[in-house]
TILOMI-641483 format. One line per field, with one value per residue (C-alpha): residue number from 1; residue in three letters; x, y, z. Coordinates in steps of 0.5 Angstrom, whole numbers, plus 500, padded with zeros to 3 digits. Each point is the difference from the previous one (the first is absolute). Layout:
BEGIN
num	[NUM  ...]
residu	[Ala  ...]
u	[X  ...]
v	[Y  ...]
w	[Z  ...]
END
This chain:
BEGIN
num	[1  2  3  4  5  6  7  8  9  10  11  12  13  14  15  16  17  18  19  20  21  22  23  24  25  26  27  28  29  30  31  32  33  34  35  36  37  38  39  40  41  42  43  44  45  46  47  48  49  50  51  52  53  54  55  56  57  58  59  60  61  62  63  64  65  66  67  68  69  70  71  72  73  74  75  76  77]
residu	[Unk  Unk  Unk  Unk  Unk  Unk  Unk  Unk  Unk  Unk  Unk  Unk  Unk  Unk  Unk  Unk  Unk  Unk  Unk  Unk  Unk  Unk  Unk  Unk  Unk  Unk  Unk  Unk  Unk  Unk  Unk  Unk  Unk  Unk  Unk  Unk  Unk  Unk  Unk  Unk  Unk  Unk  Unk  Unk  Unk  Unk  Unk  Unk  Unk  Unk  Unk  Unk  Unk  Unk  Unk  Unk  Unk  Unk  Unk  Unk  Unk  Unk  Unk  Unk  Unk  Unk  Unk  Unk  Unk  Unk  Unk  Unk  Unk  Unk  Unk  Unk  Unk]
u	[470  500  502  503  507  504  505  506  496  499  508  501  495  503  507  498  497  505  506  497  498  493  495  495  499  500  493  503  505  496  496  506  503  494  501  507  505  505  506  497  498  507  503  496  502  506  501  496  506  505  498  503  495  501  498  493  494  496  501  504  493  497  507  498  492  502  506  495  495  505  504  492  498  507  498  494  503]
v	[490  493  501  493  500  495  496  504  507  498  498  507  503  496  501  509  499  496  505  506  496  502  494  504  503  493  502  506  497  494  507  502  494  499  508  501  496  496  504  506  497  498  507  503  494  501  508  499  496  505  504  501  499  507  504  496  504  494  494  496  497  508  502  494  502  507  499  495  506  504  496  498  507  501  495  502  506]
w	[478  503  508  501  500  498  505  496  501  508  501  497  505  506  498  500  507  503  497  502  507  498  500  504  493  496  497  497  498  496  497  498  496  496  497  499  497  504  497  502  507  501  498  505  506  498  500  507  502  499  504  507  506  503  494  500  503  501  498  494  498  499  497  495  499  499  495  496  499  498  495  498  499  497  495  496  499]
END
């Protein structure tokens, strides 16, 4: 797998991390849009979103890594 991202998988990881207010994580977030597809990416970030800041234990972008592994673990089933 080549590590190089192009400008359009770059715009899609700082366009995660800024939603989530995660750019700390920005190099997860490099990882993860070299793995999964942008559809995939995007509903995740999406149900991320959705969910009210006071249900969230941590932060937005855990609740993002964390649903990720799951729809990813779901998928291969």
């Amino acid at each position: 797998m080549n590590n190089e991202l192009t400008p359009q998988q770059e715009r899609l990881a700082i366009e995660i991390a800024s939603a989530l207010d995660d750019m700390d994580s920005i190099q997860a977030h490099r990882r993860y849009v070299l793995v999964y597809s942008e559809a995939i990416l995007r509903k995740v970030l999406m149900r991320s979103l959705s969910v009210p800041a006071d249900q969230i234990r941590k932060t937005r972008g855990a609740l993002f890594t964390s649903l990720l592994r799951s729809y990813a673990g779901q998928a291969r089933h």
